[in-house]
PyMOL Python script that loads the backbone (N, CA, C, O; Angstrom):
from pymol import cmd

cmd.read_pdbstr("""\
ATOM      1  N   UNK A   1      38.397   0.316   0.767  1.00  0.00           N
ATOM      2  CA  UNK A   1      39.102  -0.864   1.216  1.00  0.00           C
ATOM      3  C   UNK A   1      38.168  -2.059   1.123  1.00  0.00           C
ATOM      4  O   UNK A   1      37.038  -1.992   1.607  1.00  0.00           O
ATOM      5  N   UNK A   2      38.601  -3.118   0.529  1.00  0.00           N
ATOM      6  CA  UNK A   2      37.513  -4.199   0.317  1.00  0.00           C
ATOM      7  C   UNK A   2      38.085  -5.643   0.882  1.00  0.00           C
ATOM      8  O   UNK A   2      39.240  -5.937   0.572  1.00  0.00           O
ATOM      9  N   UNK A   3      37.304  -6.570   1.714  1.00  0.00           N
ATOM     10  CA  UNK A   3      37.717  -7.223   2.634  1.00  0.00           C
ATOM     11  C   UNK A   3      36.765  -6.932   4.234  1.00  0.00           C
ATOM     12  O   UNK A   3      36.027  -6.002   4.559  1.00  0.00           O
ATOM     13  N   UNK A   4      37.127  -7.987   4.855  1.00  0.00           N
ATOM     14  CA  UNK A   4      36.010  -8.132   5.855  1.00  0.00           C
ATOM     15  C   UNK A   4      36.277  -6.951   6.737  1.00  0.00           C
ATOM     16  O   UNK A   4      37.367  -6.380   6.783  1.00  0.00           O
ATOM     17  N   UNK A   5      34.776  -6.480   7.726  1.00  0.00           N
ATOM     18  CA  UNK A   5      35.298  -5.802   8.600  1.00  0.00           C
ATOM     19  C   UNK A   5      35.506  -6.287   9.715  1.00  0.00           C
ATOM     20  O   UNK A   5      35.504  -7.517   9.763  1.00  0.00           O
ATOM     21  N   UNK A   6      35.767  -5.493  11.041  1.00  0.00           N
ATOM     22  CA  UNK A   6      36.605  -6.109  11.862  1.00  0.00           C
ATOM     23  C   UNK A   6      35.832  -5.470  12.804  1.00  0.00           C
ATOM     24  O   UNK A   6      35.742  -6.162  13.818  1.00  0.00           O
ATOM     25  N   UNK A   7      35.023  -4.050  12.900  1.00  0.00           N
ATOM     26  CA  UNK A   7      34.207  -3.335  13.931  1.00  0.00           C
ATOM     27  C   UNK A   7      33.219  -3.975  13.813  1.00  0.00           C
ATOM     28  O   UNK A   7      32.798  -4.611  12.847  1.00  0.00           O
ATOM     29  N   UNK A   8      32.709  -3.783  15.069  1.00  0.00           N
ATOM     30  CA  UNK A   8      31.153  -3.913  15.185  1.00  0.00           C
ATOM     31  C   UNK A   8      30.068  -2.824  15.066  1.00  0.00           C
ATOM     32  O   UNK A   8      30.243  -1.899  15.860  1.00  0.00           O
ATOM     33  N   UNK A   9      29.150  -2.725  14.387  1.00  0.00           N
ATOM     34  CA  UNK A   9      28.510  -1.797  13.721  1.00  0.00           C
ATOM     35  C   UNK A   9      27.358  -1.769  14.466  1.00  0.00           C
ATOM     36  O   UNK A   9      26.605  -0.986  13.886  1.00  0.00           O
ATOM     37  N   UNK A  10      26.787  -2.239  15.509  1.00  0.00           N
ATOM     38  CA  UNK A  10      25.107  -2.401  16.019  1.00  0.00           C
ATOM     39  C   UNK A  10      24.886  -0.905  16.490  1.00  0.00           C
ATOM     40  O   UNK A  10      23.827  -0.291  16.622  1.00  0.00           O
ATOM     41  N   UNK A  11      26.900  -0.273  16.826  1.00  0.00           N
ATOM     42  CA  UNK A  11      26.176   1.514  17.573  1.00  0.00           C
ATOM     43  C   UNK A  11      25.585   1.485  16.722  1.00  0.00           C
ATOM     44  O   UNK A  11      24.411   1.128  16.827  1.00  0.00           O
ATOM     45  N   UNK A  12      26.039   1.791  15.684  1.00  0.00           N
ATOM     46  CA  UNK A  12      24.917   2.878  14.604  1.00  0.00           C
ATOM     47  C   UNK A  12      23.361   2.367  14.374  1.00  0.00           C
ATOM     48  O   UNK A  12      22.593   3.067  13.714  1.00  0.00           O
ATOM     49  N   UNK A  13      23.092   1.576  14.738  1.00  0.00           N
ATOM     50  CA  UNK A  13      21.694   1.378  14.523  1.00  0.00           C
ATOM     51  C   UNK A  13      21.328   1.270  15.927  1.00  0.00           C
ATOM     52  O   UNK A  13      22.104   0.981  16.837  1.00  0.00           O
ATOM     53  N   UNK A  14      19.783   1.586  16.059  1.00  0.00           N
ATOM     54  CA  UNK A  14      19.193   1.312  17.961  1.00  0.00           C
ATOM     55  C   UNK A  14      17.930   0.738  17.657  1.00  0.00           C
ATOM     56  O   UNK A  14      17.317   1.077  16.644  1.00  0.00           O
ATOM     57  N   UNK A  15      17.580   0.063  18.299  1.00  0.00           N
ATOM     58  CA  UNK A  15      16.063  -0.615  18.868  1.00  0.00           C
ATOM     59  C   UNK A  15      14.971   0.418  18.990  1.00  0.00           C
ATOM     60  O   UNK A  15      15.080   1.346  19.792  1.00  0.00           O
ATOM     61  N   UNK A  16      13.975   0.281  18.249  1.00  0.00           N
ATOM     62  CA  UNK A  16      12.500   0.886  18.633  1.00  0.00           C
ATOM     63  C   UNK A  16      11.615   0.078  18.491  1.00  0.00           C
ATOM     64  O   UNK A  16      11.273  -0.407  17.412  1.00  0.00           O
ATOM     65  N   UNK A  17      11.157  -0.152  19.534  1.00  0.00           N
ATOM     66  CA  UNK A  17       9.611  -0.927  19.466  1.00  0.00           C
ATOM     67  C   UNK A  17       8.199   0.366  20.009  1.00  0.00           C
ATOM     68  O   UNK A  17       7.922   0.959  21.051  1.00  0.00           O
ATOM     69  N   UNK A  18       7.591   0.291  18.508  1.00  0.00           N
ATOM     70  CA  UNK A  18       6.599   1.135  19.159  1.00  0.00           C
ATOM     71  C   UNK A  18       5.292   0.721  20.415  1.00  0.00           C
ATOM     72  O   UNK A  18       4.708   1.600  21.050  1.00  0.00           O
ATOM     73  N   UNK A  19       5.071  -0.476  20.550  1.00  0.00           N
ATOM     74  CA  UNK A  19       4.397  -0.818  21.325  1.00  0.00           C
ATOM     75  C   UNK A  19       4.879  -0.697  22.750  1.00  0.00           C
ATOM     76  O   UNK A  19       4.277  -1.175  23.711  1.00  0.00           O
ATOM     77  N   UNK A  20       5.877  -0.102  22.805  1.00  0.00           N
ATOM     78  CA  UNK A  20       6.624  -0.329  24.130  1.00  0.00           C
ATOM     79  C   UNK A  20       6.756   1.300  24.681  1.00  0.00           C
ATOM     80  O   UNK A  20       7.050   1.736  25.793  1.00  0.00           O
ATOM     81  N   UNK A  21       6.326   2.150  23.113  1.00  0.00           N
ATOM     82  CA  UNK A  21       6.306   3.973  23.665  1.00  0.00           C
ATOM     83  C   UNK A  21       4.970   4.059  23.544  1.00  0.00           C
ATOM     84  O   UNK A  21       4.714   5.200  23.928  1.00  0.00           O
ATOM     85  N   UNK A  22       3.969   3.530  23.239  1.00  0.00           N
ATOM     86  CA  UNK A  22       2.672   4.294  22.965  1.00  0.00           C
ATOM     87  C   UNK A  22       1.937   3.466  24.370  1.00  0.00           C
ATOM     88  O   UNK A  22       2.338   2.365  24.745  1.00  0.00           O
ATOM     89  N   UNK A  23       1.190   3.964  24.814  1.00  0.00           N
ATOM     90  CA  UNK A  23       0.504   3.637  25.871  1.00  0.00           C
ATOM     91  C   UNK A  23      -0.794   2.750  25.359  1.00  0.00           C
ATOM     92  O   UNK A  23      -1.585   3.102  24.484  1.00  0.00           O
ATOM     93  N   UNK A  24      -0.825   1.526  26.105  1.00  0.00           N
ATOM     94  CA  UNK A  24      -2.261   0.871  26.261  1.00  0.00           C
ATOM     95  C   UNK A  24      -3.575   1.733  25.905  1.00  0.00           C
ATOM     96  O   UNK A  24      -4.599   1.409  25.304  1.00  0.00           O
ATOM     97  N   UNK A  25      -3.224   2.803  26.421  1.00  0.00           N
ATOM     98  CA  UNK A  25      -4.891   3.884  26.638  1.00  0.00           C
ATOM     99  C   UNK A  25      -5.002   5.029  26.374  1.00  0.00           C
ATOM    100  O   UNK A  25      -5.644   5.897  26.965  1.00  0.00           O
ATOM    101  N   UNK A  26      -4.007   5.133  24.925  1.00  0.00           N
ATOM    102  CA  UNK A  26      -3.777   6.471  24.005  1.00  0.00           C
ATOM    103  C   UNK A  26      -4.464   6.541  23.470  1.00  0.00           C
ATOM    104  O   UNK A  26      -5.302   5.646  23.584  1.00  0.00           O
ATOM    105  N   UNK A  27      -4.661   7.369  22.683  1.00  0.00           N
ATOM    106  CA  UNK A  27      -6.281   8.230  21.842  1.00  0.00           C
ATOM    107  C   UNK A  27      -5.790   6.995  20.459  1.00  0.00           C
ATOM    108  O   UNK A  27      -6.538   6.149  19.970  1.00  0.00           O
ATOM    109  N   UNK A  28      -4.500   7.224  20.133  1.00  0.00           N
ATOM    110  CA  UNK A  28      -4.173   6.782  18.465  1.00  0.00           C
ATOM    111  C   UNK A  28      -4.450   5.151  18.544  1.00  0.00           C
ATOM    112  O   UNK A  28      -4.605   4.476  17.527  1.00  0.00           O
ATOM    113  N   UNK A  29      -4.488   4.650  19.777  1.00  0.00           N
ATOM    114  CA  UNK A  29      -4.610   3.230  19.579  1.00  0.00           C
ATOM    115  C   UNK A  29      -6.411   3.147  19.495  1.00  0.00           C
ATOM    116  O   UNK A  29      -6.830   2.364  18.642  1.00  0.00           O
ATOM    117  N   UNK A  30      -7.322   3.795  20.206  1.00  0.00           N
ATOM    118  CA  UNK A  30      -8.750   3.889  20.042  1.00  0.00           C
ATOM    119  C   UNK A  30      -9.218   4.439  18.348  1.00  0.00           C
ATOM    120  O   UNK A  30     -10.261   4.040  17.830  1.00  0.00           O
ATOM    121  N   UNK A  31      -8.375   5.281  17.728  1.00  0.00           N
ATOM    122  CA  UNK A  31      -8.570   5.695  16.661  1.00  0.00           C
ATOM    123  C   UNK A  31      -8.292   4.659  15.807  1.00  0.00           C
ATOM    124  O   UNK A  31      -9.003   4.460  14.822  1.00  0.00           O
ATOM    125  N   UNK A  32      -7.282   3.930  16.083  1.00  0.00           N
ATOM    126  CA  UNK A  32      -6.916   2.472  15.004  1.00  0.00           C
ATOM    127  C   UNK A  32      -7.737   1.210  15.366  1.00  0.00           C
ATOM    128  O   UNK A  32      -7.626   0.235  14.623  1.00  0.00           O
ATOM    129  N   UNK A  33      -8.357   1.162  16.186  1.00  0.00           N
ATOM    130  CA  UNK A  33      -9.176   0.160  16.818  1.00  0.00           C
ATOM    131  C   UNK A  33     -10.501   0.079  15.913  1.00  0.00           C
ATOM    132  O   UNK A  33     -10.928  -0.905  15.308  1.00  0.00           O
ATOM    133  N   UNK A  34     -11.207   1.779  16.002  1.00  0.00           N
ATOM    134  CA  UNK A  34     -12.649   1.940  15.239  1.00  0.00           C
ATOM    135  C   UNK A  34     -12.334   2.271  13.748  1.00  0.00           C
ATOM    136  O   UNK A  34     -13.088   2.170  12.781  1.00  0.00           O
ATOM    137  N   UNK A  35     -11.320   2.599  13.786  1.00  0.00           N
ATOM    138  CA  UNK A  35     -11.766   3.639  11.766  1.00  0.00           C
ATOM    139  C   UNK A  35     -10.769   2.487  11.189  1.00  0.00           C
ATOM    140  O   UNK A  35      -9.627   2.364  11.631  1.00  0.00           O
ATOM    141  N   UNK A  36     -11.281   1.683  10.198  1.00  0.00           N
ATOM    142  CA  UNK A  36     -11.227   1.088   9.570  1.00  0.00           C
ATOM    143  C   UNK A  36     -11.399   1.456   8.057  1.00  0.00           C
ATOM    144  O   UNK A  36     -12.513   1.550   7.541  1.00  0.00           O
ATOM    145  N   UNK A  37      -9.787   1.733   7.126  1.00  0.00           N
ATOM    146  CA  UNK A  37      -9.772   2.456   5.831  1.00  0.00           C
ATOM    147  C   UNK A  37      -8.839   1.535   4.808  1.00  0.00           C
ATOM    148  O   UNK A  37      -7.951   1.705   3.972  1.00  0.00           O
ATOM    149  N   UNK A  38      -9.700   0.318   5.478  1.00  0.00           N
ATOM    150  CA  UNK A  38      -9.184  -0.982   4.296  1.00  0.00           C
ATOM    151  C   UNK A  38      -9.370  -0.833   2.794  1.00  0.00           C
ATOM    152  O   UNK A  38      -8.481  -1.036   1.966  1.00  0.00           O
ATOM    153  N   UNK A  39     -10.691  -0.437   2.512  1.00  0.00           N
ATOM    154  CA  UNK A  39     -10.952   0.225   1.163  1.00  0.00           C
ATOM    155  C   UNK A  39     -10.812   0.986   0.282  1.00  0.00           C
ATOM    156  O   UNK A  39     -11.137   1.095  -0.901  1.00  0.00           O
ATOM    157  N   UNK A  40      -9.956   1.825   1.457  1.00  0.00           N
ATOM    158  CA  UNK A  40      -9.988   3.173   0.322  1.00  0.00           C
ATOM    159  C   UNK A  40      -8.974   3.480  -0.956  1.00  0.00           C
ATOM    160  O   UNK A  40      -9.112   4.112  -2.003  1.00  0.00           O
ATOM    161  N   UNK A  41      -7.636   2.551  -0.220  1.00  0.00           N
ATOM    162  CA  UNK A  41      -6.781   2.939  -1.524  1.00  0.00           C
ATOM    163  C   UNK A  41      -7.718   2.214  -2.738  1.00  0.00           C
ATOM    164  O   UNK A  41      -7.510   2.728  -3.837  1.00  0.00           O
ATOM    165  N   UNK A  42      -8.850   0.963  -2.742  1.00  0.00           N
ATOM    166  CA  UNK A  42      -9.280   0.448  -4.372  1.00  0.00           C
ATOM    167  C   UNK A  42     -10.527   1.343  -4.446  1.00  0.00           C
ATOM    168  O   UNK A  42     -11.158   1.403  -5.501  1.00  0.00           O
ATOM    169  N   UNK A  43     -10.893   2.023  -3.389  1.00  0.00           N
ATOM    170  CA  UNK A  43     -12.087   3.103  -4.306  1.00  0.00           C
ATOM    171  C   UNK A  43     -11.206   4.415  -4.997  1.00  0.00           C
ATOM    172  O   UNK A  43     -11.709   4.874  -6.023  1.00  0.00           O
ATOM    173  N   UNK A  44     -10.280   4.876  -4.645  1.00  0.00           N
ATOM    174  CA  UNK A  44      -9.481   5.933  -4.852  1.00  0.00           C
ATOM    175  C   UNK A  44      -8.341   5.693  -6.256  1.00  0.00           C
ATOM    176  O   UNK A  44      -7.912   6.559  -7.019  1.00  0.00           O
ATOM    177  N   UNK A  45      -8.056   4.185  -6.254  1.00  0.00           N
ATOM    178  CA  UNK A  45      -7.838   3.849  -7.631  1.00  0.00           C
ATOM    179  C   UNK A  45      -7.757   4.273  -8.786  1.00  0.00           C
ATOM    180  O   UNK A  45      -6.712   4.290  -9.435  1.00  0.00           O
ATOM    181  N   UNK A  46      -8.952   4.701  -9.214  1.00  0.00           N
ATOM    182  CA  UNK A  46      -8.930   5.264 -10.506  1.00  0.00           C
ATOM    183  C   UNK A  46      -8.275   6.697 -10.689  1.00  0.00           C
ATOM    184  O   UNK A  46      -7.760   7.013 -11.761  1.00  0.00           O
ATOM    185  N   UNK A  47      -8.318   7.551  -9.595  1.00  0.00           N
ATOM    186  CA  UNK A  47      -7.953   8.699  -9.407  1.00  0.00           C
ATOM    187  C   UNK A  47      -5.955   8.968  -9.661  1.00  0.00           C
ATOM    188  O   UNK A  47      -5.319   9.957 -10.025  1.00  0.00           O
ATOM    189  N   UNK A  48      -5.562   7.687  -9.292  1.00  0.00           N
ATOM    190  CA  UNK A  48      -4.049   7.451  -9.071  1.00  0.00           C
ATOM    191  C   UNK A  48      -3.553   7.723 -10.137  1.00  0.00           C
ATOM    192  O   UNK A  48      -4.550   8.000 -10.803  1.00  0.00           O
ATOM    193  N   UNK A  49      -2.270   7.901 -11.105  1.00  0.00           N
ATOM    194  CA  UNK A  49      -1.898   7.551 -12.081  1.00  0.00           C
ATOM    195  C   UNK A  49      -1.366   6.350 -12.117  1.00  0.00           C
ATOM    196  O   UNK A  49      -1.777   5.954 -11.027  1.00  0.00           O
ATOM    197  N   UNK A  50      -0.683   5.355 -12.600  1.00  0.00           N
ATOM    198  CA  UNK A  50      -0.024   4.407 -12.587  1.00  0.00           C
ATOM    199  C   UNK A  50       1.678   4.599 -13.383  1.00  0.00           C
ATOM    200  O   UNK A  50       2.397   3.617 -13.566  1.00  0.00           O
ATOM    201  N   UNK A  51       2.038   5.823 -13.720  1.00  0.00           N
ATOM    202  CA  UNK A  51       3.093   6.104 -14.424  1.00  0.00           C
ATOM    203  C   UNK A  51       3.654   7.065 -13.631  1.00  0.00           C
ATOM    204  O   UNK A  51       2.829   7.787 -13.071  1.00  0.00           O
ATOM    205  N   UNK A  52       4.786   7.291 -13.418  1.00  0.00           N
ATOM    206  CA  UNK A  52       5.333   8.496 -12.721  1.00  0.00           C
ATOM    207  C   UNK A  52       5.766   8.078 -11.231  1.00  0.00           C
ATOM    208  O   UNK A  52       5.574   6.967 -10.736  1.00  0.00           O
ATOM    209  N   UNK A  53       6.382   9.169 -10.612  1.00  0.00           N
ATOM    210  CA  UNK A  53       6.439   8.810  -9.346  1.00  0.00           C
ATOM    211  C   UNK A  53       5.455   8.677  -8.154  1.00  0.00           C
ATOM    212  O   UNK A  53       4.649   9.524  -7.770  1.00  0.00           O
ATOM    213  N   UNK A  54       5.738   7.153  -7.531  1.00  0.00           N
ATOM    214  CA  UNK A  54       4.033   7.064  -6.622  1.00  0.00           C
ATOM    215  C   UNK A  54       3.836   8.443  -5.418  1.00  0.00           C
ATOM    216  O   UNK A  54       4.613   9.142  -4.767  1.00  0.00           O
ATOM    217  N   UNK A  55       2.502   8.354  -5.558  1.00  0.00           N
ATOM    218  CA  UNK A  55       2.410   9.313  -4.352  1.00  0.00           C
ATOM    219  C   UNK A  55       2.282   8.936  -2.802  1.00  0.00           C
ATOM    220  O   UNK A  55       2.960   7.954  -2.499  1.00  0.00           O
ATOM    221  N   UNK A  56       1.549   9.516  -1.755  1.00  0.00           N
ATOM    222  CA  UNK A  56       1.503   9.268  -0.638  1.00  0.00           C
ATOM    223  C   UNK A  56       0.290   8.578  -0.402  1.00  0.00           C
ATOM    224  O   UNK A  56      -0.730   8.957  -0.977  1.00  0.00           O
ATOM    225  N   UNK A  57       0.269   7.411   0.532  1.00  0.00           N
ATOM    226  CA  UNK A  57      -0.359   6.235   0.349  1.00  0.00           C
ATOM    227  C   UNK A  57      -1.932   6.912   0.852  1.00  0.00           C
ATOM    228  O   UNK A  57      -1.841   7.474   1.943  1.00  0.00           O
ATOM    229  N   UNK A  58      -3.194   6.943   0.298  1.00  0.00           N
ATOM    230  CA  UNK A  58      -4.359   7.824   0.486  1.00  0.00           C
ATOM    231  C   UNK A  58      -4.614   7.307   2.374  1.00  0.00           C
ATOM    232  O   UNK A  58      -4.796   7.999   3.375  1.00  0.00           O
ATOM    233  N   UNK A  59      -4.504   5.692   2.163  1.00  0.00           N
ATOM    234  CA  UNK A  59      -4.668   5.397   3.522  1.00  0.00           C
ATOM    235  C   UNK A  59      -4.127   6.172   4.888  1.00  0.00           C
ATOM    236  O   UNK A  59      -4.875   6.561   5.785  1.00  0.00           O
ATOM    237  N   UNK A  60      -2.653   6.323   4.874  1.00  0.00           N
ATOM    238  CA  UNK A  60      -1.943   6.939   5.231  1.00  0.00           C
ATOM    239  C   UNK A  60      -2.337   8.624   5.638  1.00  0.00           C
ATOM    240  O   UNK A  60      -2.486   9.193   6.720  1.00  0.00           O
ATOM    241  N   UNK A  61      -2.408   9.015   4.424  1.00  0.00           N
ATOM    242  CA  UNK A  61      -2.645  10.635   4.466  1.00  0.00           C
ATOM    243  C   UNK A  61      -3.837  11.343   5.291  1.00  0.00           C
ATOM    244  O   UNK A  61      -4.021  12.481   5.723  1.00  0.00           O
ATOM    245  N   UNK A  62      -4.844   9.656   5.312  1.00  0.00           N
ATOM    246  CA  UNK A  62      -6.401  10.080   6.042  1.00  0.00           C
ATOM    247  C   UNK A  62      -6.116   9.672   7.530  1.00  0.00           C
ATOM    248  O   UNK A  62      -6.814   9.993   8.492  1.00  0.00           O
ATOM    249  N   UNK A  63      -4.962   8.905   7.562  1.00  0.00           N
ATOM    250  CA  UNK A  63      -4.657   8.912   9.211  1.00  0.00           C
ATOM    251  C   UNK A  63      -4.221   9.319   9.812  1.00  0.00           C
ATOM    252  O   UNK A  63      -4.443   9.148  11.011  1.00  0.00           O
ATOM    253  N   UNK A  64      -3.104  10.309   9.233  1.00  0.00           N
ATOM    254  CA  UNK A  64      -2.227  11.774   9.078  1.00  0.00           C
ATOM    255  C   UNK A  64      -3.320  12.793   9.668  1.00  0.00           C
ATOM    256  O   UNK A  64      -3.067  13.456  10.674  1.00  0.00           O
ATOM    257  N   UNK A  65      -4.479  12.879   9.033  1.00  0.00           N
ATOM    258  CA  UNK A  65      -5.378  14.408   9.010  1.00  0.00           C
ATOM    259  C   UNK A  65      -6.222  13.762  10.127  1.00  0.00           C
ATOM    260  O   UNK A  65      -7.167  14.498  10.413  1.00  0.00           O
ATOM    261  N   UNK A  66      -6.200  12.975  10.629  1.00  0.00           N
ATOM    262  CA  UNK A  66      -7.193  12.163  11.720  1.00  0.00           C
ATOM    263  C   UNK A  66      -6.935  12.685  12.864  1.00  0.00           C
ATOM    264  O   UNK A  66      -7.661  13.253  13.680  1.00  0.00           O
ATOM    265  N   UNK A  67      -5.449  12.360  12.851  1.00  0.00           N
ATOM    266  CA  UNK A  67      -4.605  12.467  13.774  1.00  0.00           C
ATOM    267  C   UNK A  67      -4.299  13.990  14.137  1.00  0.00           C
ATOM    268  O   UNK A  67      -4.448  14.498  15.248  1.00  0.00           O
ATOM    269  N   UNK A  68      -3.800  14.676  12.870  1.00  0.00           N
ATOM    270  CA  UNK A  68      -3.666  15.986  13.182  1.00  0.00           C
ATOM    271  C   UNK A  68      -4.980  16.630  13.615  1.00  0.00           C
ATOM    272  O   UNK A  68      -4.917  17.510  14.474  1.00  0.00           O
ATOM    273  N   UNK A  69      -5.858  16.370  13.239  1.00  0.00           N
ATOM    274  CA  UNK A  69      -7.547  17.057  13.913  1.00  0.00           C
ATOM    275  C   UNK A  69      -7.547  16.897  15.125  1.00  0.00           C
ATOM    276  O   UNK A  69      -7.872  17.890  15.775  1.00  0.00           O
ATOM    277  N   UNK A  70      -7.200  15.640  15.891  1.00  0.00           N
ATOM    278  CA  UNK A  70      -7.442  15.484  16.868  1.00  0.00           C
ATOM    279  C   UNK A  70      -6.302  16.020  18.099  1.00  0.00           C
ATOM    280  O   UNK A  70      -6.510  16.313  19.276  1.00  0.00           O
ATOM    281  N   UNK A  71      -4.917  16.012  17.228  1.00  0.00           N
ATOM    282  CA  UNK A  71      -3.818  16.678  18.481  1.00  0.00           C
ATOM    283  C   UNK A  71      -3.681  18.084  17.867  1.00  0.00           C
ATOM    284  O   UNK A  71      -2.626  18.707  17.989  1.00  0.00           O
ATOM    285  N   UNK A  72      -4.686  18.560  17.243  1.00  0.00           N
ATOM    286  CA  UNK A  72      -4.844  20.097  17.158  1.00  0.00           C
ATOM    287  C   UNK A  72      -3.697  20.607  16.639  1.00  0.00           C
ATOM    288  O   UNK A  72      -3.250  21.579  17.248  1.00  0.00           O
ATOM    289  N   UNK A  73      -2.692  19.978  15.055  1.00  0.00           N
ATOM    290  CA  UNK A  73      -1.724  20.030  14.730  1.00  0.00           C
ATOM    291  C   UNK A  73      -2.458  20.697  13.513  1.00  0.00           C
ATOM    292  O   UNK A  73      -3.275  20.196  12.740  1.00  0.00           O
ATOM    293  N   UNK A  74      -1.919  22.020  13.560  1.00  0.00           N
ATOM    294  CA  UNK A  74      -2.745  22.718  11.927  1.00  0.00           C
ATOM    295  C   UNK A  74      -1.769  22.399  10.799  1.00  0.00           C
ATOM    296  O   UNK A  74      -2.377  22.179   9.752  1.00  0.00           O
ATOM    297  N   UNK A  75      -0.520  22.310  10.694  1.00  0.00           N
ATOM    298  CA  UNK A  75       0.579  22.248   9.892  1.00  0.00           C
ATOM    299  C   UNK A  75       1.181  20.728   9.106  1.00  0.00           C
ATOM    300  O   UNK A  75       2.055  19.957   9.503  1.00  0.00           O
ATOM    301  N   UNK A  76       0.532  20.690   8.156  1.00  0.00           N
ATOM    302  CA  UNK A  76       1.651  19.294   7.683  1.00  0.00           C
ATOM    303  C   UNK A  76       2.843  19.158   7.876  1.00  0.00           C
ATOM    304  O   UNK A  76       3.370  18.103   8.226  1.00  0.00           O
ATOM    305  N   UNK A  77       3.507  20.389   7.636  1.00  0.00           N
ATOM    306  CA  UNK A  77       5.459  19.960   8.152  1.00  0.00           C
ATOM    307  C   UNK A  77       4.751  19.295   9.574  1.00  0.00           C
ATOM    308  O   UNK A  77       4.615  18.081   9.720  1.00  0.00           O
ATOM    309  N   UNK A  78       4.305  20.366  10.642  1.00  0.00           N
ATOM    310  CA  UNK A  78       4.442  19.613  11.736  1.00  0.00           C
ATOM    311  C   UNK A  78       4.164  18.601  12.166  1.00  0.00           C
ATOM    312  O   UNK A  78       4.822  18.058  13.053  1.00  0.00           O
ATOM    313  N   UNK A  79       2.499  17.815  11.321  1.00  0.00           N
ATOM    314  CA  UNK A  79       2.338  16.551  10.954  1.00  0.00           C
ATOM    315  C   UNK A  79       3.563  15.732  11.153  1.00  0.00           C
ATOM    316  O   UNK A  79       4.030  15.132  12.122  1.00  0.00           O
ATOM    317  N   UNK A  80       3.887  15.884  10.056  1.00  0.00           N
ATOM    318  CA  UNK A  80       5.133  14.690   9.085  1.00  0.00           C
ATOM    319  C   UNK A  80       6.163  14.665  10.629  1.00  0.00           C
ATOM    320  O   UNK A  80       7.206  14.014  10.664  1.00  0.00           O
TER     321      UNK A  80
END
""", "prot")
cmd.dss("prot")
cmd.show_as("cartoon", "prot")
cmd.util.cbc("prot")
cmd.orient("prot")
């Protein structure tokens, strides 16, 4: 059917602000405070392909395994 709608749609979407679930004096905010991995995706660069589908951002993946070391998460599914 094409033409305006007439419901209001905001149910389906909800509000998350993460600063408002993570606590002032959580481990992950001290971990983002000191480790600083501004560099790594242009040292890791060459390693990338540039053709194909992109992969998972290196930055990302090292804050992933940071994280999982530290909440004693052995499992990437359970990671993710």
């Amino acid at each position: 059917m094409m033409g305006e709608r007439t419901v209001a749609q905001e149910a389906l979407f909800y509000s998350f602000n993460l600063e408002r679930h993570v606590p002032a004096d959580h481990l992950l905010r001290s971990i983002d405070r000191f480790v600083d991995l501004s560099g790594i995706r242009e040292h890791l660069r060459p390693f990338y392909s540039s053709t194909g589908r992109p992969s998972i951002d290196p930055e990302l993946m090292i804050r992933m395994l940071i994280i999982g070391y530290c909440m004693g998460i052995r499992s990437e599914r359970r990671l993710m």
